[in-house]
TORVOVO-481154 format. One record per residue (C-alpha): chain; x, y, z; residue in three letters. Coordinates in nm, 3 decimals, padded with zeros to 5 digits, always signed. Layout:
N
PT, A, X, Y, Z, ala
...
END
This chain:
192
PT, A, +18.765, +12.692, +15.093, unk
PT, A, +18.642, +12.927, +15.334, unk
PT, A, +18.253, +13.034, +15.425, unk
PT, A, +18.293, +13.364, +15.181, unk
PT, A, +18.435, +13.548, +14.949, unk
PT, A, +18.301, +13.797, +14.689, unk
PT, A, +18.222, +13.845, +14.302, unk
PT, A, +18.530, +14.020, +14.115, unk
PT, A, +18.437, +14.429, +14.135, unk
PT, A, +18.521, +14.656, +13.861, unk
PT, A, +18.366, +15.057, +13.796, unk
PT, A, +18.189, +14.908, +13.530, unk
PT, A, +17.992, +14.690, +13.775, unk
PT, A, +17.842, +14.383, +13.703, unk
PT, A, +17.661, +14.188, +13.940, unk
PT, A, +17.593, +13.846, +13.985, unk
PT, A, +17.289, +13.768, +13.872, unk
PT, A, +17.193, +13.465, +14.132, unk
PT, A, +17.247, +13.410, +14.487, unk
PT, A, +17.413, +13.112, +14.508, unk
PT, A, +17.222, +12.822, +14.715, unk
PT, A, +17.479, +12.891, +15.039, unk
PT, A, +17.355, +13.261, +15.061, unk
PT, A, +17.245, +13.196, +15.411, unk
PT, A, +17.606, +13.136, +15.501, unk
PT, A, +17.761, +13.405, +15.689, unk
PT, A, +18.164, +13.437, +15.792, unk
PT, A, +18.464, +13.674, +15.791, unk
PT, A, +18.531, +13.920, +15.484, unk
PT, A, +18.844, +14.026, +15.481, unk
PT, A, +19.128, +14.246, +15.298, unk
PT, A, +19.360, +13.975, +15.188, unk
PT, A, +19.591, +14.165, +14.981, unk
PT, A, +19.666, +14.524, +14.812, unk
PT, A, +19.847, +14.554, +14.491, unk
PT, A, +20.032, +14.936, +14.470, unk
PT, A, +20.054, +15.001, +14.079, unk
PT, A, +20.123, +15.356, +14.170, unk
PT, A, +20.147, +15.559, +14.467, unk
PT, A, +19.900, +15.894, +14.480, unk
PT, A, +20.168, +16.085, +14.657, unk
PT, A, +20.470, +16.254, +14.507, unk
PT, A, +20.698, +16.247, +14.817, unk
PT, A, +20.687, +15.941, +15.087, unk
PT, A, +20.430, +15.593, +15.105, unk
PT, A, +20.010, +15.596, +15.063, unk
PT, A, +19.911, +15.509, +15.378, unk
PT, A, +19.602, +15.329, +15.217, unk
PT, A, +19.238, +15.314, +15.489, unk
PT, A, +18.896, +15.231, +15.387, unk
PT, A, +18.525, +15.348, +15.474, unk
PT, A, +18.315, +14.990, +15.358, unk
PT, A, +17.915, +14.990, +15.361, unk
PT, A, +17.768, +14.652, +15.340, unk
PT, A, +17.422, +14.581, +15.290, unk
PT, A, +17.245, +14.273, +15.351, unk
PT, A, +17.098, +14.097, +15.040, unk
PT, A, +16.731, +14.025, +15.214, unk
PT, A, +16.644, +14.342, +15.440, unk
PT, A, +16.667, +14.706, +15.383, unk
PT, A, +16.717, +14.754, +15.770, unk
PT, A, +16.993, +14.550, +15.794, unk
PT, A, +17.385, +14.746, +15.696, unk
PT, A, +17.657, +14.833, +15.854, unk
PT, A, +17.957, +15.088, +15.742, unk
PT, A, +18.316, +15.064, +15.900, unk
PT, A, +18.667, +15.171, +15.894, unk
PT, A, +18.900, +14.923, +15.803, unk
PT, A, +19.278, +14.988, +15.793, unk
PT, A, +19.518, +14.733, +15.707, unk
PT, A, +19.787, +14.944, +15.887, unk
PT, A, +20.067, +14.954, +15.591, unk
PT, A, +20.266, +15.208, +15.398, unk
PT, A, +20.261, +15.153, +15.080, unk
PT, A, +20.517, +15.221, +14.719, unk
PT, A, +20.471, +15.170, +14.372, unk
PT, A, +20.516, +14.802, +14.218, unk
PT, A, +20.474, +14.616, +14.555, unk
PT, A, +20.221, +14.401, +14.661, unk
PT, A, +20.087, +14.387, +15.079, unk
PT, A, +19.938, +14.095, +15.236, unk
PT, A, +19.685, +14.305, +15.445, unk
PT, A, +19.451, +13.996, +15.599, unk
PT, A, +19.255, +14.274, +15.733, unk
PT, A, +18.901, +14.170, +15.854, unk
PT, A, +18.664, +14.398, +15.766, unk
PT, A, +18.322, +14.184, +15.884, unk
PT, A, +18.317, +13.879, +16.093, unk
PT, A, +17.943, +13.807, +15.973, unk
PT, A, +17.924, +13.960, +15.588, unk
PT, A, +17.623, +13.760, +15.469, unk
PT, A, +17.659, +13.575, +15.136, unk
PT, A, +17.498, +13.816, +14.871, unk
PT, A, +17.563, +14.112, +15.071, unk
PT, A, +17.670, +14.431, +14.860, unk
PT, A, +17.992, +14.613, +14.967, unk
PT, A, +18.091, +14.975, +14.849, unk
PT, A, +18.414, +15.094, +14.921, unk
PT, A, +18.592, +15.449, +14.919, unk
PT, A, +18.984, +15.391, +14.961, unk
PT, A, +19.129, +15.688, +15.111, unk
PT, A, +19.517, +15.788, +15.179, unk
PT, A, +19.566, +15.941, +15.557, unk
PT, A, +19.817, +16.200, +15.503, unk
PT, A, +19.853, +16.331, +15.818, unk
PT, A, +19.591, +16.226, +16.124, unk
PT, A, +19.305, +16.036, +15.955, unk
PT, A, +19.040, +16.345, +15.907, unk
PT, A, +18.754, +16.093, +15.961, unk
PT, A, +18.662, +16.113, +16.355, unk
PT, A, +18.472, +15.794, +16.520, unk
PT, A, +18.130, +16.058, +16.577, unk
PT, A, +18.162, +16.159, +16.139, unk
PT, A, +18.217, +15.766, +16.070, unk
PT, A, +17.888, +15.692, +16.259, unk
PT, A, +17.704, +15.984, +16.095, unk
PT, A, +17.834, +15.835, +15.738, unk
PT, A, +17.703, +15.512, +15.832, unk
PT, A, +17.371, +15.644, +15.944, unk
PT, A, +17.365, +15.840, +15.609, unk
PT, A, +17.432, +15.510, +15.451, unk
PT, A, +17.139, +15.340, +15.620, unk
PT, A, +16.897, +15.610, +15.490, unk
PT, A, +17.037, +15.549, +15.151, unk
PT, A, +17.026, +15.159, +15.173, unk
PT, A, +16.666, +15.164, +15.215, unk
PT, A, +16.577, +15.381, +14.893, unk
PT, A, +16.856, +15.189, +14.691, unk
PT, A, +16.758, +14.837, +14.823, unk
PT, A, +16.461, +14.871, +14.606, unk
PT, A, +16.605, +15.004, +14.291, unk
PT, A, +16.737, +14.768, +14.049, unk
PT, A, +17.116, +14.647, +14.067, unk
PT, A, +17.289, +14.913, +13.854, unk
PT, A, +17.056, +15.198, +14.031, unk
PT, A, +17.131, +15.050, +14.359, unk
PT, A, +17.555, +14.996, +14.294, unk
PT, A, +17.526, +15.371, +14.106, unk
PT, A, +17.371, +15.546, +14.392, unk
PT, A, +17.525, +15.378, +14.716, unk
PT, A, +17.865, +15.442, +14.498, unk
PT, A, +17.802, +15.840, +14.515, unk
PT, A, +17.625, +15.860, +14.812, unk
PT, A, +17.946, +15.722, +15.015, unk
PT, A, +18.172, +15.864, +14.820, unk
PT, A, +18.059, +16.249, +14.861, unk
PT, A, +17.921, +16.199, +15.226, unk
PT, A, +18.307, +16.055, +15.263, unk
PT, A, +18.455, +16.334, +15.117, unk
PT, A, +18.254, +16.599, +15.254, unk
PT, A, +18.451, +16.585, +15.608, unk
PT, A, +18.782, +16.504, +15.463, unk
PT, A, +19.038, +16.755, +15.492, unk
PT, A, +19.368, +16.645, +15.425, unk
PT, A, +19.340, +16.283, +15.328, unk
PT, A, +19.248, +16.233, +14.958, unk
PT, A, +19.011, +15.964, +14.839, unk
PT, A, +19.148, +15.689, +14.625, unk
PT, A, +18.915, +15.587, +14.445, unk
PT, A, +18.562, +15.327, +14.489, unk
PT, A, +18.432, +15.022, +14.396, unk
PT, A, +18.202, +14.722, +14.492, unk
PT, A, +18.169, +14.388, +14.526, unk
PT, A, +17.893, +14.108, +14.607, unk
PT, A, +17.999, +13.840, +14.863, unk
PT, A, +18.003, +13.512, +14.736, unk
PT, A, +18.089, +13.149, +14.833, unk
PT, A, +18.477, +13.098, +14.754, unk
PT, A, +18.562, +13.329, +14.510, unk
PT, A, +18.798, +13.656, +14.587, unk
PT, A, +18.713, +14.009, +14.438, unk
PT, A, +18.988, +14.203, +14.298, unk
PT, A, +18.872, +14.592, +14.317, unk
PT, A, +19.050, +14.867, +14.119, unk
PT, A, +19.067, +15.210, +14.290, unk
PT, A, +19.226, +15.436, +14.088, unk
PT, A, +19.195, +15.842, +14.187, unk
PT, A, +19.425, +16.107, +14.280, unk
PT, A, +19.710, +15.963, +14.080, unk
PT, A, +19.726, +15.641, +14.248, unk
PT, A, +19.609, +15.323, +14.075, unk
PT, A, +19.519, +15.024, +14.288, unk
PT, A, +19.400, +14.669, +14.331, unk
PT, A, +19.230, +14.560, +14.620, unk
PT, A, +19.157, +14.198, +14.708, unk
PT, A, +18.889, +14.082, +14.917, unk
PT, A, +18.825, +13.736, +15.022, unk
PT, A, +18.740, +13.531, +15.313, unk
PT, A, +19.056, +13.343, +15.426, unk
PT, A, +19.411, +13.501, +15.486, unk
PT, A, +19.629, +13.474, +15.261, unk
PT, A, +20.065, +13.404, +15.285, unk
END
């Protein structure tokens, strides 16, 4: 069993209500797998990336928000080992918010707009880290998704979701948005 892994995620979110007693603990998150129920696009693969904020359980000044692509293609009614690290130091409790987004030509999302997302994600952190958990999972949830989508061109959002990390558990995620339907697994350790 690996250092951490997170709470299952759905769009109705429900968080865990206690931090368990390893919360200190922090260690690689990961994409372990993606399930492709359906393709968004009519002609050709998804070629599947995500922008992922994660906020630290115990300080509003501590976040981070990155790019993570597994690299893969993906069709309807196959599953993709993606063992795609997305933090090598998630803390245990941490929140993660996730937009899933299909590149369909260049990714539209520049290095410079990803920084200015995550800096608009810090400013939100900090109001939201005091809010209570559906207020906080609500607003982090819009404010990525439409500062995400507000520099997006040709690549079409997905879908979002969350998750809370948590000692040896995996997270499935739905996405489901612009025709495609997804499930997302995040974990700790890769998978075979």
């Amino acid at each position: 069993m690996g250092i951490l892994a997170v709470l299952a995620a759905s769009t109705a979110p429900v968080l865990s209500a206690a931090v368990p007693a390893n919360a200190a603990a922090a260690g690689a998150l990961r994409i372990t797998k993606i399930d492709c129920i359906e393709r968004s696009d009519l002609f050709g693969a998804d070629n599947p990336y995500f922008l992922v904020f994660i906020g630290n359980p115990g300080n509003p000044d501590l976040d981070t928000t990155v790019e993570v692509d597994p690299g893969i293609s993906t069709d309807s009614g196959h599953t993709y080992i993606a063992n795609t690290v997305i933090s090598n130091s998630a803390q245990a409790g941490a929140l993660t918010i996730s937009v899933m987004l299909d590149q369909d030509d260049a990714k539209d999302l520049t290095a410079q707009e990803i920084q200015w997302i995550g800096n608009n994600m810090h400013n939100a952190w900090q109001i939201y880290f005091w809010k209570s958990k559906s207020e906080r999972i609500a607003g982090l949830r819009s404010v990525l998704r439409s500062t995400v989508d507000s520099y997006l061109v040709n690549d079409d959002i997905l879908g979002d979701s969350y998750a809370t990390v948590v000692a040896g558990q995996t997270a499935v995620m739905p996405f489901t948005d612009d025709g495609g339907d997804y499930k997302v697994y995040y974990g700790d350790a890769p998978v075979s």
